[in-house]
C-alpha positions, 0 to 999 in steps of 0.5 A, spaced: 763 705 535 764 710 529 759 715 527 758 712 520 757 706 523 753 708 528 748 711 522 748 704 519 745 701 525 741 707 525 739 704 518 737 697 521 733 700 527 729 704 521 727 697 518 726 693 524 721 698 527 718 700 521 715 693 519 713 691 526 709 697 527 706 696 521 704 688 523 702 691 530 698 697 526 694 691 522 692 687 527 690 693 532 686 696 525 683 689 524 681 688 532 677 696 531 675 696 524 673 688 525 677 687 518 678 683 513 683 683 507 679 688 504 681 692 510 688 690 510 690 693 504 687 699 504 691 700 510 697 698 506 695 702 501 695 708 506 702 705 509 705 706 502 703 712 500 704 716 507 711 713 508 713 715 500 710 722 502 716 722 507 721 719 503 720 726 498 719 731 504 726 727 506 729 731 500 729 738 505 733 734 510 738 737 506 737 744 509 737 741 517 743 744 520 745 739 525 743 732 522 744 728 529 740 731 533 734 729 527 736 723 527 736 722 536 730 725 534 726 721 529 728 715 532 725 718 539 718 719 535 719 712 531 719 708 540 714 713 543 709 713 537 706 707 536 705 706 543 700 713 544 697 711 537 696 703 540 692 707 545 688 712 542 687 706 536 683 702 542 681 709 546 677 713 541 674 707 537 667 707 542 668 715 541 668 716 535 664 710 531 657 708 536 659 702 539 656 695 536 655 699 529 659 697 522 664 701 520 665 703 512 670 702 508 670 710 508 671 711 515 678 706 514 680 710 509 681 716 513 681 713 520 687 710 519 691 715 514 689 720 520 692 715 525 698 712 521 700 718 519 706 722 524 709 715 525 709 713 517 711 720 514 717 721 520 720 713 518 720 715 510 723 721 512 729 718 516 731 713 510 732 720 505 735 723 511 740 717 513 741 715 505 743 723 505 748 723 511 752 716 509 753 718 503 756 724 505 760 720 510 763 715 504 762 721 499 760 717 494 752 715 493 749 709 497 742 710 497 742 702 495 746 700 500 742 703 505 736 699 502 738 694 503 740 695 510 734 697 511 731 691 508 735 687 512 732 691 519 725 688 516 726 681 515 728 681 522 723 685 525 719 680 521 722 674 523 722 676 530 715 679 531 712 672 527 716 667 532 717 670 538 714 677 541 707 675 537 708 668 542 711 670 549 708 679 549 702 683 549 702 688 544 704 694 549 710 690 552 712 688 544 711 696 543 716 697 550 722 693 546 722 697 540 721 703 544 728 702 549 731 699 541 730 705 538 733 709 545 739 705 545 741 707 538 739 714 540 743 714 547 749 711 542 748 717 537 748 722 543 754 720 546 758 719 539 756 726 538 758 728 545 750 731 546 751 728 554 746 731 556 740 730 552 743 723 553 742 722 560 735 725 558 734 719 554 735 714 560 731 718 565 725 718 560 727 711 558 727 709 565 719 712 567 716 709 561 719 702 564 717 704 571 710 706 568 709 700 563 710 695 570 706 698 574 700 699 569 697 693 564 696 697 559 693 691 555 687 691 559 686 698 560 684 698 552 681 693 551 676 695 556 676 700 552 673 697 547 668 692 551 666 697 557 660 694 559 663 687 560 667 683 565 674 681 561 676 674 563 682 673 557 686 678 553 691 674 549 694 676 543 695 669 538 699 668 532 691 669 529 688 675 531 686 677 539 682 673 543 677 675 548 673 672 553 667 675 557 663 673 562 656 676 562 652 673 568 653 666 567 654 666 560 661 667 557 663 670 550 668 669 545 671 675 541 677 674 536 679 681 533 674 685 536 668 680 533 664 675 537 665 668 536 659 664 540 657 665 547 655 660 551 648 658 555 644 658 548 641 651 546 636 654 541 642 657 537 645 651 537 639 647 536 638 652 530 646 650 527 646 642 527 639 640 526 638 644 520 642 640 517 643 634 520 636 632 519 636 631 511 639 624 512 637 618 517 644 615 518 652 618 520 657 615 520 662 620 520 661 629 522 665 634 520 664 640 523 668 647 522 669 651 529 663 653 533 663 647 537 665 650 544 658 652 546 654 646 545 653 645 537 658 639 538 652 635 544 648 636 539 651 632 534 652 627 538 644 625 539 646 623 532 649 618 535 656 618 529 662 614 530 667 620 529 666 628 529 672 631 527 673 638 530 676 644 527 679 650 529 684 655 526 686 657 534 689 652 539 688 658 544 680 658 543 681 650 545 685 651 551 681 657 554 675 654 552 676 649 556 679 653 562 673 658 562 667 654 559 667 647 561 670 646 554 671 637 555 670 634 548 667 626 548 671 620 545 669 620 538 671 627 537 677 627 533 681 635 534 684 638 529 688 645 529 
């Protein structure tokens, strides 16, 4: 590969990493702060503003002697960063913020600037950094040309995140492919600018981190963190936020991004949802009714005696372990949608 390729790439890393620690950021802020869309575009409000702040500081790239090793650097950063931020994310929010309480609008505010903070100014400052050095390759200006690159790197980490990693990986292990994509390119700028040494440093390096990610899961360690006085039954990361069962005793809990969904072993807050309601009219035929039918509302319903209940949940994956974990088994005139 030539160097001035190798930069190219080094483009389309820069858009792959960017938007999939982003998404990743979003749904661990959402599971931490138990966010909603408000939430979301505050983040991206920070996002924005740290990542256009790296992009102006950029303009000093200029002064930086030997622009490979910024580049081996940076990239180096932009794989280890996100997976210690992941952590700290879920480590600190019980530190920090009282456990069970609401956290403000302005808390997110600065909570997720501070955090977001090193990975969003470094990545702005590798695009003016890699815009700088392409140019001087070609010796003509190619700042769109790099845009475009680096849109490209985005749409395909986004694609390949929102079909296959968010599917078949966790967070951490998702974290791990990024971090060993952003070393290749580094390894490949290393040895293109003959820097062997800090080469073979990378794989000794790459190798621990892929030795320790194996041997520890680190999943389950945070979201212990987050659920310290709770039995962890199912951590799993869904297309639709993250799901976590409990158990209590003999109850079991469901948390989907940090915030309870129901819990099982509770008649009279069953009794309290379906009654209410049900007892306005004298006859069904038909129910609808929209998620919470897991932990007994659905029994309830059916002392109505109706011809047909149709079921919604956004989540299949509630269903499935519902059923595994609470005994979740639907009669026949439930009709399940998701």
């Amino acid at each position: 590969m030539k160097t001035e390729n190798s930069y190219k790439v080094s483009v389309l890393v820069l858009g792959f990493s960017a938007i999939t620690v982003q998404i990743i950021f979003l749904r661990e802020f959402l599971t931490v702060f138990n966010g909603n869309e408000l939430v979301i575009g505050v983040i991206l409000a920070n996002w924005m503003l740290l990542t256009g702040l790296g992009s102006f500081l950029g303009k000093f790239s200029e002064k930086i002697k030997n622009s490979a090793a910024a580049v081996i650097t940076i990239h180096l950063l932009m794989g280890l960063l996100p997976f210690i931020i992941v952590f700290l994310i879920k480590y600190l929010k019980n530190i920090i913020f009282p456990p069970g309480s609401m956290i403000g609008l302005i808390q997110v505010l600065y909570g997720s600037f501070i955090v977001m903070a090193p990975f969003c100014i470094i990545s702005g400052f590798l695009f003016s950094l890699l815009c700088s050095i392409v140019s001087k390759h070609f010796k003509t200006n190619k700042i769109s040309y790099i845009y475009a690159l680096e849109a490209v790197g985005s749409i395909t980490g986004g694609l390949l995140f929102n079909l296959i990693l968010i599917y078949f990986f966790s967070v951490f292990q998702s974290l791990i492919i990024l971090l060993f994509i952003n070393f290749i390119i580094s390894l490949i700028i290393c040895f293109l600018s003959k820097l062997k040494i800090t080469g073979y440093i990378f794989i000794i390096l790459a190798c621990s981190l892929a030795f320790l990610c194996i041997y520890y899961d680190f999943d389950r360690i945070t979201a212990e963190f987050l659920f310290q006085t709770k039995n962890i039954v199912v951590n799993k990361d869904t297309p639709y936020g993250n799901l976590v069962i409990t158990k209590t005793e003999e109850q079991i809990n469901f948390f989907e991004d940090g915030i309870l969904l129901f819990s099982s072993g509770s008649p009279q807050q069953n009794e309290e949802d379906i009654h209410y309601a049900l007892i306005q009219r004298t006859k069904y035929e038909n129910v609808l009714l929209i998620s919470g039918g897991i932990t007994g509302t659905l029994k309830e319903i059916q002392k109505y005696k109706p011809a047909c209940i149709d079921y919604i949940e956004i989540n299949p994956w509630l269903l499935y372990y519902a059923g595994k974990y609470a005994g979740f088994m639907p009669d026949s005139n439930v009709n399940l949608i998701t």
